[in-house]
N, C-alpha and C positions, 0 to 999 in steps of 0.2 A: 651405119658403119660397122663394120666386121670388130669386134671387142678385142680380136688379139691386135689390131693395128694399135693400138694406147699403149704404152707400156704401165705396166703395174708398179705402185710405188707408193711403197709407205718408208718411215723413220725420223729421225730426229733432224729438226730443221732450225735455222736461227732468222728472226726478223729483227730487223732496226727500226725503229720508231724514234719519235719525238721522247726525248724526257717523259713529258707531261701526257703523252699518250700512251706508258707505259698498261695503264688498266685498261685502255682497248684497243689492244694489241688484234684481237681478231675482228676489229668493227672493219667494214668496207668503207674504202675511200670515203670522202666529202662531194656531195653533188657536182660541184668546180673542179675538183682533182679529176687528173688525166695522167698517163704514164706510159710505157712501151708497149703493153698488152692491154690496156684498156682508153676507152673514151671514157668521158664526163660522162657521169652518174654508172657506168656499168662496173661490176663488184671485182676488187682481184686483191688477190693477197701474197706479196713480194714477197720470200725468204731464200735461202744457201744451206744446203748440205753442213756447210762448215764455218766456224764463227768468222776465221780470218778474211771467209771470200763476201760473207755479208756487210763484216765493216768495209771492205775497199769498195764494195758498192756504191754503200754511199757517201763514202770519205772526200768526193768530192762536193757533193751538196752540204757537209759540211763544214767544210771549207769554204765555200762561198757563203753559207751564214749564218753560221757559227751558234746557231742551238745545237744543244746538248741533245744525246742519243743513247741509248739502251740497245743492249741484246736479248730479244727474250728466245730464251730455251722453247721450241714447239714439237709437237707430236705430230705426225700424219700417220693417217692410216686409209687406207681404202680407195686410195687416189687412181684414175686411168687419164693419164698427161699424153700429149703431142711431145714426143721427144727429139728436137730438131739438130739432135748429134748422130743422129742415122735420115740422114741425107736421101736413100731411097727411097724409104716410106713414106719420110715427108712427103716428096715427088709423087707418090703412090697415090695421097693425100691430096695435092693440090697445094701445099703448102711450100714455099721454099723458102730455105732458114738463111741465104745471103741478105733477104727483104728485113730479117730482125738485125740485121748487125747496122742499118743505116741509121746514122742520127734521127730521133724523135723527135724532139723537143725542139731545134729551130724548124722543121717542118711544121709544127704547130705556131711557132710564135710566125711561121709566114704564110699563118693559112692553111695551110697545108695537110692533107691526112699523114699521118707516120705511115711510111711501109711497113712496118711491123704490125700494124694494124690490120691490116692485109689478112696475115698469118692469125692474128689472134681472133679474127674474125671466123677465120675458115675452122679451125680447129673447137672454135663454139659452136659452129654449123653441125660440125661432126658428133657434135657429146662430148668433146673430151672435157674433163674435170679443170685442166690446167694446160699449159704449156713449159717444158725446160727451155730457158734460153739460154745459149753458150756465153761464156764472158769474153768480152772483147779487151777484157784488161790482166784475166791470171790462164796462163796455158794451161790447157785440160780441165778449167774452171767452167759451173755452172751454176744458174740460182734457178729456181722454182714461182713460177705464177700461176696461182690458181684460180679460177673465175667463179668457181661456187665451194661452198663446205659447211658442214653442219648445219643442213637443212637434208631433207629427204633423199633419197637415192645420188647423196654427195659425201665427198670425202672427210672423216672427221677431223678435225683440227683442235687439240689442246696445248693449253699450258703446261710446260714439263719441268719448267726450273725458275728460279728467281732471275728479277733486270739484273743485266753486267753492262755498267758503264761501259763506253764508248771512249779509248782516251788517242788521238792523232799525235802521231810527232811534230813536234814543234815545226822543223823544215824538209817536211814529207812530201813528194810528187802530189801533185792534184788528188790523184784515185790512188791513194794506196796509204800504208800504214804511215 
């Protein structure tokens, strides 16, 4: 795949975690974990440009139950992502970013491959590093998935700042603060 189709992308990103997975904040998934951009056992690493748009991420899985969660501060640097907020290139690609906005997660619990898997498949095929996916829940919102980093010809990924608790309003919409 031609290297300018990736867009280039480094800076400061925020992930949520478990509490208690604060120290490995950059370990890949659990063999049984599955998520929008990845199947069971394949590596990805969920973060946001911005802290408010990473809590509402997952502000409703914490809501449903109710362990406690961290922000950790991250670095990227060196990244070449599928960016599915330019629509053409995707297209260009093979990829189409309407297949990321379809629920996952009941597609799985019915069997089911996620469409979005689709996408994240195609864009591994390519090389790219990661994928942007758009937020289906803050206008002009995106988060960051990566499928490899720090290991060899992948993007680096550090620790930039100390955990920030996670605190939800008390009578907050599902997905949001």
């Amino acid at each position: 795949m031609n290297p300018d189709a990736f867009l280039p992308l480094a800076g400061q990103f925020y992930r949520a975690v478990l509490s208690e997975n604060a120290r490995a904040v950059l370990a890949a998934p659990g063999l049984q974990s599955a998520g929008r951009y990845h199947r069971q056992g394949q590596s990805a690493l969920y973060m946001s440009p911005r802290p408010e748009w990473s809590v509402i991420a997952v502000s409703g899985y914490m809501r449903e139950d109710g362990l406690p969660r961290v922000l950790i501060p991250l670095r990227v640097m060196g990244a070449r992502v599928v960016d599915q907020r330019d629509k053409a290139r995707c297209l260009q690609m093979g990829i189409i970013p309407e297949l990321s906005n379809r629920p996952w997660r009941p597609a799985l619990q019915q069997g089911q491959t996620p469409d979005a898997w689709e996408n994240a498949d195609r864009a591994r095929a390519l090389g790219a590093d990661g994928i942007i996916d758009c937020s289906r829940m803050i206008p002009g919102g995106w988060h960051l998935c990566l499928f490899r980093w720090n290991t060899e010809n992948a993007p680096c990924v550090a620790v930039c700042g100390k955990p920030i608790t996670i605190t939800l309003s008390q009578n907050g919409p599902k997905w949001g603060l």
